[in-house]
LONU-846488 format. One line per 4 residues: number of its first residue (from 1); their letters; for each residue y, x, z of C-alpha. Coordinates in pm, 1 decimal, always signed. Example, Ala and Ser with C-alpha at 12.3 -4.5 7.8 and 13.67 -1.06 7.14 Angstrom:
2
1 = AS = -450.0:+1230.0:+780.0  -106.0:+1367.0:+714.0 .
END
This chain:
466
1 = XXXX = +8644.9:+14339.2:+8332.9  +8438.5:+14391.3:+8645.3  +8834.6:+14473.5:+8811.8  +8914.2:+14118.4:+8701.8 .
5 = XXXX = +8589.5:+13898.8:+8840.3  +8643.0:+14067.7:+9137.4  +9011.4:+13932.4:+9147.6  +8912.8:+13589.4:+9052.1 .
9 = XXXX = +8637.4:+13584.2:+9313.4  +8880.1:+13700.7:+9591.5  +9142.8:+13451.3:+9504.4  +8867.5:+13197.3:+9497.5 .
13 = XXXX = +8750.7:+13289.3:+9882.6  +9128.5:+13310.0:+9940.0  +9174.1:+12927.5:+9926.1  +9220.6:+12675.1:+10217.3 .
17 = XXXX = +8829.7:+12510.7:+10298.5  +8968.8:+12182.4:+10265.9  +9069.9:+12226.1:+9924.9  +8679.1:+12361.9:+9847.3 .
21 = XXXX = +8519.0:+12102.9:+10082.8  +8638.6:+11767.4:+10079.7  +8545.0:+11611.9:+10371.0  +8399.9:+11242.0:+10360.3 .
25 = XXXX = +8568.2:+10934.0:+10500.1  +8385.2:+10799.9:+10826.0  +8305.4:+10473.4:+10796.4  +8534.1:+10350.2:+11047.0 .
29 = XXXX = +8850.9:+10487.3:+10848.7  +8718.9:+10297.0:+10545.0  +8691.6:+9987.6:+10747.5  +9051.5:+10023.1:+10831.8 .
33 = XXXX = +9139.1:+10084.5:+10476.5  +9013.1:+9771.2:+10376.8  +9186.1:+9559.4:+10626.2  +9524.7:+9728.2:+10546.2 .
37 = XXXX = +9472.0:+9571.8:+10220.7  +9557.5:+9298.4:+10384.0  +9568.3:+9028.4:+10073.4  +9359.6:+9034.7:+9724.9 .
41 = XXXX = +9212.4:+8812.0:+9418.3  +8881.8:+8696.1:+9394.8  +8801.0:+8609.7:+9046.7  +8502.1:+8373.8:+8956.3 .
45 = XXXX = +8466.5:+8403.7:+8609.3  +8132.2:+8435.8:+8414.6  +7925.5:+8188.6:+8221.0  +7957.4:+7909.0:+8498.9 .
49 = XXXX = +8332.3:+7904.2:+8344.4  +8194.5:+7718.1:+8056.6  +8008.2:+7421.8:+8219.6  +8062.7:+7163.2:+8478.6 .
53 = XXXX = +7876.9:+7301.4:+8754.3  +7959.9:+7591.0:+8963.3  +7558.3:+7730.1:+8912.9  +7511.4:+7724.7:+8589.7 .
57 = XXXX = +7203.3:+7620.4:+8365.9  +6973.4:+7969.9:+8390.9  +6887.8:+7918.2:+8006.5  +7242.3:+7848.8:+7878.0 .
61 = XXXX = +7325.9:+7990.0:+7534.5  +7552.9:+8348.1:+7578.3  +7698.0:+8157.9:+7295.0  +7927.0:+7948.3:+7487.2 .
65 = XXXX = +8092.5:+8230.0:+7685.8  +8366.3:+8293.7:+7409.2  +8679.7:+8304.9:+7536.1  +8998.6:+8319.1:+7317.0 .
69 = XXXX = +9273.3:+8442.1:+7426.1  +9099.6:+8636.2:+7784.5  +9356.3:+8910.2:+7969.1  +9263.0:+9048.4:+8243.5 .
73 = XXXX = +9640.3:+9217.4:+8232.1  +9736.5:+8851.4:+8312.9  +9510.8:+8819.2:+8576.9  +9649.4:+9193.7:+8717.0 .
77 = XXXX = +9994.0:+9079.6:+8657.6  +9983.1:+8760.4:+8901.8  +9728.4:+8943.8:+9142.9  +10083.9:+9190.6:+9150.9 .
81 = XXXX = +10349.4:+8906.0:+9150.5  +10158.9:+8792.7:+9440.6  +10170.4:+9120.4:+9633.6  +9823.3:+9144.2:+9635.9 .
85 = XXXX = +9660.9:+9480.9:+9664.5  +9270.3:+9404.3:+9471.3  +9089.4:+9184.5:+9276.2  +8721.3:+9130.0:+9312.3 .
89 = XXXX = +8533.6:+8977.4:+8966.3  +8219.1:+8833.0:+8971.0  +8005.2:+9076.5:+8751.4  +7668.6:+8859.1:+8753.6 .
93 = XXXX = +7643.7:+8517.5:+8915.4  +7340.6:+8348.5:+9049.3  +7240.4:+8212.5:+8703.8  +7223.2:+8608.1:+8574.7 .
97 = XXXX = +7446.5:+8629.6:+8298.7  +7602.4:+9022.7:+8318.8  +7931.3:+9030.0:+8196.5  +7952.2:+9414.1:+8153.0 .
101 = XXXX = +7758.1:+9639.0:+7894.2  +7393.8:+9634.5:+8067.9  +7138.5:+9776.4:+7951.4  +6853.1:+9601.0:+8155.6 .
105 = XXXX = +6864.8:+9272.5:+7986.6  +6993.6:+9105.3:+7648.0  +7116.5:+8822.4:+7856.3  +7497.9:+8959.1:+7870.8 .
109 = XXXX = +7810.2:+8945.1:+7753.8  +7699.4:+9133.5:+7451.8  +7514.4:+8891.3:+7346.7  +7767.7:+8639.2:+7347.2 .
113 = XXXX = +8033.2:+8581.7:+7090.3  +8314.8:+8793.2:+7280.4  +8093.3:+9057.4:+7297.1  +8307.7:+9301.4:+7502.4 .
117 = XXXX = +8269.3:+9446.9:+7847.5  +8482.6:+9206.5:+8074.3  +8419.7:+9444.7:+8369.3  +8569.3:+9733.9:+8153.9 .
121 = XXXX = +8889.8:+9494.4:+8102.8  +8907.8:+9409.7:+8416.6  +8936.8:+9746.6:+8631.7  +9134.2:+9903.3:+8337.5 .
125 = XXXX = +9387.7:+9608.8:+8362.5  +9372.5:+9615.1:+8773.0  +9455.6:+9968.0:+8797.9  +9738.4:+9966.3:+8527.8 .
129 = XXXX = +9945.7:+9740.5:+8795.8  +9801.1:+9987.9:+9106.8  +9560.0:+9775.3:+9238.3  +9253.7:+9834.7:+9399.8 .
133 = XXXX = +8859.4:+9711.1:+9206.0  +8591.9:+9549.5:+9392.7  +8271.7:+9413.0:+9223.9  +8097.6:+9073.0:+9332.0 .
137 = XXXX = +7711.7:+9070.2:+9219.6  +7478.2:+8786.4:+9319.2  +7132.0:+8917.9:+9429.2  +6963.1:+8568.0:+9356.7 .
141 = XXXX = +6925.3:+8584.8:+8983.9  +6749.9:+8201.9:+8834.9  +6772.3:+8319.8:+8437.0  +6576.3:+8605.1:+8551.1 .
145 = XXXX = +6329.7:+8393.7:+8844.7  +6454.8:+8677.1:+9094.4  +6361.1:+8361.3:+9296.7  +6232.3:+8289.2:+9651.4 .
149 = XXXX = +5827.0:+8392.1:+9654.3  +5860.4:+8513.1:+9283.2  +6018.9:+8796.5:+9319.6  +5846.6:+9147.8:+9210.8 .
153 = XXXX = +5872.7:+9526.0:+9247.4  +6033.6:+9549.6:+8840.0  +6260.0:+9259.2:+8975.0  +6434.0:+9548.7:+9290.7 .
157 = XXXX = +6421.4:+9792.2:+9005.5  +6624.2:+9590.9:+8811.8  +6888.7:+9512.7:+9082.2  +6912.6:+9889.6:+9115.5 .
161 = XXXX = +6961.1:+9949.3:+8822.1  +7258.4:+9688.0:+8728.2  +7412.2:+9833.9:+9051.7  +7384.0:+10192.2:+8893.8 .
165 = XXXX = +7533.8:+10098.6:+8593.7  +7832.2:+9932.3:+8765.4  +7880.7:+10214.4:+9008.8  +7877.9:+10500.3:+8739.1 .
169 = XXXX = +8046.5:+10365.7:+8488.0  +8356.2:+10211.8:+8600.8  +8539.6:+10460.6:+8820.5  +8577.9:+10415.6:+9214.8 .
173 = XXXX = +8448.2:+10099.9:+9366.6  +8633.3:+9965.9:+9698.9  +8343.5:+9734.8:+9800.8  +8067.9:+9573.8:+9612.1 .
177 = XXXX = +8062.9:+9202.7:+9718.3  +7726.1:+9109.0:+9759.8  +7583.9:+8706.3:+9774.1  +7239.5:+8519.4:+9725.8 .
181 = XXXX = +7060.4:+8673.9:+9937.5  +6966.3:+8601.3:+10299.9  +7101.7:+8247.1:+10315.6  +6940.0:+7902.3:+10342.2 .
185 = XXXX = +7003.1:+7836.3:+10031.7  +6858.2:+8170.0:+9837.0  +6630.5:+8230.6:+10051.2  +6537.1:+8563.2:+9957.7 .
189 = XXXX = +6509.4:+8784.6:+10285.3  +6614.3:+9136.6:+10329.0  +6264.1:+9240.3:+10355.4  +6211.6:+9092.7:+9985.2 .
193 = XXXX = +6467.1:+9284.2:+9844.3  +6511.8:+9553.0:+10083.9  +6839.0:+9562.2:+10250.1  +6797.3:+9925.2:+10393.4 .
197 = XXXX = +6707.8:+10026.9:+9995.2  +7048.8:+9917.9:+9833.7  +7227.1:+9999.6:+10071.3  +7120.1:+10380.8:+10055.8 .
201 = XXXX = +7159.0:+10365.1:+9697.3  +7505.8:+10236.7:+9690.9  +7647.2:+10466.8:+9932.0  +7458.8:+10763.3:+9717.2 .
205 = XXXX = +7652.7:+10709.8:+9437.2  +7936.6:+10598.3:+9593.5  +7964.5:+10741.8:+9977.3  +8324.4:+10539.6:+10005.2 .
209 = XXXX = +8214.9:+10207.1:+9871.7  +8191.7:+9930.1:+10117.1  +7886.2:+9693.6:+10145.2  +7959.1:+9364.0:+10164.9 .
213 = XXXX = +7690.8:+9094.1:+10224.6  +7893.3:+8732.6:+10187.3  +7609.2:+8566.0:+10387.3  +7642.2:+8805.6:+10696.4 .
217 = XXXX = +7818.9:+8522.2:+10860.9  +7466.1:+8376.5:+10981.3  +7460.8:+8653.7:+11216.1  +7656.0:+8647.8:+11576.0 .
221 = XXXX = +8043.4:+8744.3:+11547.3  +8018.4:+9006.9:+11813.1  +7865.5:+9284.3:+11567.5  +7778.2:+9376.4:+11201.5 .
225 = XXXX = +7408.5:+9288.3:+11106.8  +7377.9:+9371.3:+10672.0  +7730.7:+9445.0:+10637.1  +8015.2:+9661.2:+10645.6 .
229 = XXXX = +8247.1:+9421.9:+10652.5  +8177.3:+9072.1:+10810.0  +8205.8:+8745.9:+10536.9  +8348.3:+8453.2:+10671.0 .
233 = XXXX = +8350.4:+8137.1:+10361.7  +8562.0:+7917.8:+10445.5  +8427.3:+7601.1:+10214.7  +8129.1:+7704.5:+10401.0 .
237 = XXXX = +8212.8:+7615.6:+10759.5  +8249.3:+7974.9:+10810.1  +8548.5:+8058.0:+11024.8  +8692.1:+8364.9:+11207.2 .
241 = XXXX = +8831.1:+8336.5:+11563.2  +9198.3:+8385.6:+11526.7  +9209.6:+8481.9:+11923.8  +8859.1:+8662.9:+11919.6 .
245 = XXXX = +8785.1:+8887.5:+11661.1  +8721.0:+9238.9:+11703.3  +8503.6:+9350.7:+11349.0  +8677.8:+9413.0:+11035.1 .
249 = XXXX = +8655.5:+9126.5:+10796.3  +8714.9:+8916.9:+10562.5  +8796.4:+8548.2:+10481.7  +8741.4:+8396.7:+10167.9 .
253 = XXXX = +8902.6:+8042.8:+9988.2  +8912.4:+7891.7:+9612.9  +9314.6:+7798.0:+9582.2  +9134.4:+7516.9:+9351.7 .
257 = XXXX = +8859.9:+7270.1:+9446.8  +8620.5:+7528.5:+9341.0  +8506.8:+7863.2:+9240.9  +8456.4:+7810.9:+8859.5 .
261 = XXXX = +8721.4:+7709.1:+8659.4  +8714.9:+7314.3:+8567.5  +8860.9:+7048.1:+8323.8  +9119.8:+6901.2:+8580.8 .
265 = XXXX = +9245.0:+7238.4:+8732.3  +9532.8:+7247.3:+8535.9  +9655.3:+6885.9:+8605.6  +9507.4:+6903.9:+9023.3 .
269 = XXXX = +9735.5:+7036.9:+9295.9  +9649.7:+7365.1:+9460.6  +9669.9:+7480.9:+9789.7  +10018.8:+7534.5:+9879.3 .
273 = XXXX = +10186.9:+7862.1:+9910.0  +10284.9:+7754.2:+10262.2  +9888.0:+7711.6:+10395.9  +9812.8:+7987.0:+10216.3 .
277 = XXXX = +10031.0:+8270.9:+10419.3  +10087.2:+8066.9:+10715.5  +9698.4:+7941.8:+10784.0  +9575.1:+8246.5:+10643.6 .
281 = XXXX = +9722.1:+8554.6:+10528.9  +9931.6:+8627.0:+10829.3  +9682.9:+8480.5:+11133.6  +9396.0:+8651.1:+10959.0 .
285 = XXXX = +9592.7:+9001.1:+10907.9  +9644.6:+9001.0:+11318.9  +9267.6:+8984.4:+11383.0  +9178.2:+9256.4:+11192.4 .
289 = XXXX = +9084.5:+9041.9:+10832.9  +9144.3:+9091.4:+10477.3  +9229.5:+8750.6:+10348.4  +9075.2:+8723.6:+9967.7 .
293 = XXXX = +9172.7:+8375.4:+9778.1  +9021.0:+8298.1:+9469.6  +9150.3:+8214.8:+9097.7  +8923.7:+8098.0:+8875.5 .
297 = XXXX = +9053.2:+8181.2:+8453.2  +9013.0:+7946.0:+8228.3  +8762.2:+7920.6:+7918.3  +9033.9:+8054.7:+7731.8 .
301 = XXXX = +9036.2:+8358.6:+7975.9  +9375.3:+8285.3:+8132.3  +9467.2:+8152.8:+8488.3  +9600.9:+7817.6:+8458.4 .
305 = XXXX = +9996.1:+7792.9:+8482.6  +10010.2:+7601.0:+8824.5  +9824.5:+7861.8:+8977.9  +9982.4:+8115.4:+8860.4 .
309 = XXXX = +10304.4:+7982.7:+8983.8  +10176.9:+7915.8:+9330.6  +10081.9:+8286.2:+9344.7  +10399.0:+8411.0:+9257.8 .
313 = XXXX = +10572.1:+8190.3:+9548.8  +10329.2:+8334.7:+9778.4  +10510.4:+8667.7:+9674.7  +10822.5:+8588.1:+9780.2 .
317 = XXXX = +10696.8:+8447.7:+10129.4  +10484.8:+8720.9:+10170.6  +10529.5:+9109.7:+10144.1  +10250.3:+9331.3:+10243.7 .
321 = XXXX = +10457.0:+9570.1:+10493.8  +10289.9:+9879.1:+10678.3  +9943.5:+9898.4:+10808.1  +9736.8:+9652.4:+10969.2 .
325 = XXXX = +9652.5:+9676.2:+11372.0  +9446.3:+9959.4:+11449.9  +9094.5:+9799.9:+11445.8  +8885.4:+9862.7:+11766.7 .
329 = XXXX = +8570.5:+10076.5:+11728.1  +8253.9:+9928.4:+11682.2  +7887.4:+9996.0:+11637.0  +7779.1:+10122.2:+11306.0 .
333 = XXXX = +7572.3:+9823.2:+11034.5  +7216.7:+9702.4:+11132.5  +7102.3:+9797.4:+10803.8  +6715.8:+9827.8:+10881.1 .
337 = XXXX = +6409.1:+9564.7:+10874.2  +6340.2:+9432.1:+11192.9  +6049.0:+9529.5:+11286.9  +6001.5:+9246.3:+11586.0 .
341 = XXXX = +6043.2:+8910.0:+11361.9  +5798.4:+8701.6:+11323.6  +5525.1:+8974.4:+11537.0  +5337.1:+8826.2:+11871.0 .
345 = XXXX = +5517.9:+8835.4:+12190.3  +5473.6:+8725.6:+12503.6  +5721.6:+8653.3:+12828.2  +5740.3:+8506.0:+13193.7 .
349 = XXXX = +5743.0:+8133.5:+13236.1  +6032.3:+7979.7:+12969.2  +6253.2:+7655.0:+13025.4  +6071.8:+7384.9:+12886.5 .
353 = XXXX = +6025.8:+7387.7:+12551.1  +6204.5:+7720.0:+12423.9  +5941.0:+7988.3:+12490.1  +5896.2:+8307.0:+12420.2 .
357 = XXXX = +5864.0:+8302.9:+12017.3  +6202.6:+8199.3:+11960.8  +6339.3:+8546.3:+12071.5  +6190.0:+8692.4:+11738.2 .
361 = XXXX = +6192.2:+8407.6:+11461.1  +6485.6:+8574.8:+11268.6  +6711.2:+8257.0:+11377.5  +7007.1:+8349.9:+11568.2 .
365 = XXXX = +7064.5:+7934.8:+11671.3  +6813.7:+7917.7:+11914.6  +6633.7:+8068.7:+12135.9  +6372.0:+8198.6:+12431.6 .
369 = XXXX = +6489.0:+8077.8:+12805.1  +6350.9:+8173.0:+13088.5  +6264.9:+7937.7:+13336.6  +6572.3:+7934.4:+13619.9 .
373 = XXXX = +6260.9:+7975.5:+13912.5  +6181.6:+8290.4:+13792.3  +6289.5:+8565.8:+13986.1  +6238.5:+8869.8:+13750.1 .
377 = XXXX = +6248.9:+8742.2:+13409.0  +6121.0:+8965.0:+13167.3  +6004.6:+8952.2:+12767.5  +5784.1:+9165.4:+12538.0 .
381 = XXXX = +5665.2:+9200.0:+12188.8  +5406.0:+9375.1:+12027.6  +5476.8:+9581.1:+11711.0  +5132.8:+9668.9:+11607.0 .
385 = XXXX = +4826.5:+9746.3:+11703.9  +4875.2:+10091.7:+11578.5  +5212.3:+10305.3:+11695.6  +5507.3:+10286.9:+11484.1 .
389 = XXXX = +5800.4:+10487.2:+11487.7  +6152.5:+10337.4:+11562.0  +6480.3:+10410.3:+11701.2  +6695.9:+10114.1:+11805.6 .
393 = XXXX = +6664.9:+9781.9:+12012.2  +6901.9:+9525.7:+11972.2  +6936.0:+9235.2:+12225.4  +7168.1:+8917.3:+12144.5 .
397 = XXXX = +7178.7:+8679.9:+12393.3  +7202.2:+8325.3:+12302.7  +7486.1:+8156.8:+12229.4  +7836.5:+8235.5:+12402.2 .
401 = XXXX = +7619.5:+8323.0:+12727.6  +7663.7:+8693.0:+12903.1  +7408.1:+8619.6:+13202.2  +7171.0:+8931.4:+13130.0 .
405 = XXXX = +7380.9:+9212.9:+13358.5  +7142.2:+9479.3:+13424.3  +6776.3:+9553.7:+13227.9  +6521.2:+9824.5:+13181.4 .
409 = XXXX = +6390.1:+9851.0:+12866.0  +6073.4:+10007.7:+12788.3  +5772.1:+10130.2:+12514.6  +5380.9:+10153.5:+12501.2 .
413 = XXXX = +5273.9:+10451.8:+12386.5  +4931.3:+10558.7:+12424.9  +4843.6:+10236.7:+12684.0  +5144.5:+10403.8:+12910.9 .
417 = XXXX = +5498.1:+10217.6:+12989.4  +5816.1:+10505.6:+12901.9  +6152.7:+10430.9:+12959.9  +6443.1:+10423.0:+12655.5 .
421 = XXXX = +6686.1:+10274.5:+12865.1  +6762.5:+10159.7:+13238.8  +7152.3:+10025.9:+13337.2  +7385.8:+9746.9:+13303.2 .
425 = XXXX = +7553.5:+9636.2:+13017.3  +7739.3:+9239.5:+12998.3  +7789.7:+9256.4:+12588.6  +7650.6:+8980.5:+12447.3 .
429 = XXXX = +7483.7:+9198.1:+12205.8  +7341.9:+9512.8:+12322.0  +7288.9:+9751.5:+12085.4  +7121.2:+10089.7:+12222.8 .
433 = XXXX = +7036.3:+10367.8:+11957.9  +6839.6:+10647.5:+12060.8  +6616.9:+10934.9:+11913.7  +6299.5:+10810.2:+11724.9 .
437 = XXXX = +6011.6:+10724.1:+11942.6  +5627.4:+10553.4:+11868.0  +5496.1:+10309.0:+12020.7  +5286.8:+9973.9:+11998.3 .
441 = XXXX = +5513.5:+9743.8:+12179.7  +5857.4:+9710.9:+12351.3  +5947.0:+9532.3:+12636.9  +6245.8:+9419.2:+12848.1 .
445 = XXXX = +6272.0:+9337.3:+13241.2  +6577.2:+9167.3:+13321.0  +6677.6:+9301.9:+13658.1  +7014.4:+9134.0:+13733.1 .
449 = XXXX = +7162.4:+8822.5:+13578.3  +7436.9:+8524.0:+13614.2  +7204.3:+8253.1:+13543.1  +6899.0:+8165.6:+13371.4 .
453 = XXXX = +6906.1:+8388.9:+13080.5  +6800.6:+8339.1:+12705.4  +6724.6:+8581.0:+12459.0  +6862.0:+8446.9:+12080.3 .
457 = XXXX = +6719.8:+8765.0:+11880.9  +6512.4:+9073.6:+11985.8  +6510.9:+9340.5:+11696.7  +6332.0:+9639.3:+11758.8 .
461 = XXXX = +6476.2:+9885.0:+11433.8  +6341.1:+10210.3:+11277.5  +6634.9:+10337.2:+11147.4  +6699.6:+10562.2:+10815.4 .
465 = XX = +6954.6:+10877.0:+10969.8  +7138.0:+11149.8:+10814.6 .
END
């Protein structure tokens, strides 16, 4: 016997280490990944399906979400006819209505007449035809008041929770689509429910899962603040530079009037299969985005005829061939709280009325300018009174403007001035990651510029690291 475990135990050392170890994905070959996909199917469907308004009533009856005839193999089917490589379905709404079996609230689809897991159907029915699952899941939650100024410590723990569930129990995630939060109109800040926080958590239970945040788009094009992938809505007014972009993304459009299904749909034209791979599929693949088009079902659970039809001409105009363009390397997610908004600050003389506290008001559409007379601009903000650790400094400059050319940055530690950094650098947004320091406030002197320069954002990050 011993003669034996000592053969099994050799044979075991004997293998390759990359069949023991697998070795993760970087993020930057996920990234890549997701852009080959090139093409896939958003799907708003939830309790909003079964009223007139895309945000539903928070205190509508479960009861009415009874579809009668709902397959998801249909939806799978023309996701596949259309040569589409994902769908995305929209797990919990901003009303709060779960349509998977939760166990953190009765206010589900198990409480409804269908009573059956529609996220179960879904990715079973998606990977039958060899597609690819992502999950949408709305952070502002009004059945629920996960609200603006309402919301509490049980109200994160609930959020986590719903995310475990849907990361454990339904095999391998792609990307979880996030939305509500950090937009005008949720409201709800990163620092409210902590950005940093679920995005840890995701990528614990799932290291290869992407982290989407729909309402990234507020932030500047040139880099990826609270996302993995940058959002662009187009309903929204949000669109991509088709000459410009460098950051993998993605585009999003109803192929109806809008995202939940309606009375008319069936008798209303769609968006034609010509606009839909001509202005989007193939201009957006080129740049380095994943187009995603939405289909709403119907309250019978099926996509309406005339879109189904429309997707299945896009198939023959379009065929998802090879890989996309190698995307460019970029600068990993801002992820963290800044730890500059909102905190005093202080700067040489500004241009008229745009002084020095609109470098840190968390508002990327305006900002601090520095008077053109002055010589040696410079700008500075004070953390705390007492040190606190961080490790990045972010700069954006306003607007399309490059003027800042060469800086110095620098920390207060201890009533003394160190240096972090000293050089030039003409990005728009300079990003400049370092090992973790303490200190009371940060400053920049702008040594060399092109013109009067303006600060949009100054983020000063301490940043969670491997």
């Amino acid at each position: 016997m011993k003669k034996n475990l000592f053969i099994i135990i050799a044979a075991a050392c004997a293998l390759p280490l990359c069949a023991a170890v697998a070795q993760p994905k970087s993020l930057h070959r996920l990234q890549q990944e997701f852009v080959n996909l090139r093409f896939g199917m958003f799907i708003h469907y939830n309790i909003p399906t079964y009223m007139p308004d895309d945000w539903a009533d928070p205190d509508a009856s479960p009861d009415i979400f009874n579809p009668a005839h709902l397959d998801c193999s249909q939806w799978a089917k023309t996701a596949k006819a259309a040569n589409m490589s994902y769908g995305c379905l929209t797990t919990k709404h901003h009303s709060g209505f779960c349509i998977w079996d939760t166990k953190t609230t009765g206010y589900s689809v198990m409480s409804s007449p269908y009573k059956k897991d529609v996220v179960r159907e879904f990715v079973n029915a998606f990977r039958a035809e060899g597609l690819k699952v992502m999950l949408y899941f709305s952070i502002l939650d009004t059945h629920h008041k996960l609200r603006p100024h309402q919301i509490t410590p049980q109200h994160v723990e609930m959020v986590k929770a719903q995310l475990r569930e849907l990361l454990t129990g339904y095999g391998e995630i792609t990307a979880l689509i996030i939305d509500g939060w950090d937009a005008p109109w949720s409201r709800i800040s990163y620092d409210d429910v902590p950005f940093e926080d679920i995005y840890r958590l995701v990528k614990s239970i799932q290291p290869a899962c992407l982290v989407m945040d729909l309402n990234a788009a507020k932030y500047p094009a040139e880099a990826l603040f609270y996302t993995d992938i940058k959002s662009y809505e187009q309903g929204a007014g949000q669109n991509i530079s088709k000459e410009g972009n460098q950051l993998p993304a993605l585009s999003c459009l109803p192929v109806n009037a809008n995202w939940f299904w309606k009375n008319h749909f069936p008798k209303s034209p769609v968006k034609s299969p010509e606009e839909l791979v001509n202005n989007n599929i193939i201009p957006f693949n080129k740049v380095f985005c994943n187009f995603i088009l939405n289909v709403a079902p119907n309250r019978d659970g099926l996509i309406d005829d005339n879109a189904v039809e429309t997707l299945r001409q896009v198939g023959k105009l379009w065929k998802r061939e090879g890989a996309a363009p190698e995307l460019p390397p970029c600068e990993a997610p801002i992820i963290s709280p800044n730890m500059a908004k909102l905190k005093p600050c202080a700067s040489s003389w500004s241009n008229d009325m745009w002084i020095m506290d609109f470098a840190n008001n968390d508002n990327f559409e305006d900002a601090w300018q520095s008077n053109p007379t002055v010589k040696e601009p410079w700008y500075e903000v004070a953390l705390d009174k007492n040190e606190q650790a961080f490790n990045m400094v972010v700069v954006t400059e306003s607007g399309s403007d490059r003027r800042i050319r060469r800086y110095r940055l620098e920390y207060c530690e201890n009533g003394l001035w160190k240096p972090l950094y000293e050089g030039a650098n003409a990005e728009k947004i300079k990003i400049h990651r370092f090992n973790r320091v303490w200190g009371s406030k940060v400053r920049m002197a702008i040594l060399q510029t092109s013109g009067a320069p303006a600060i949009a954002e100054f983020g000063v990050y301490n940043e969670r690291r491997e």
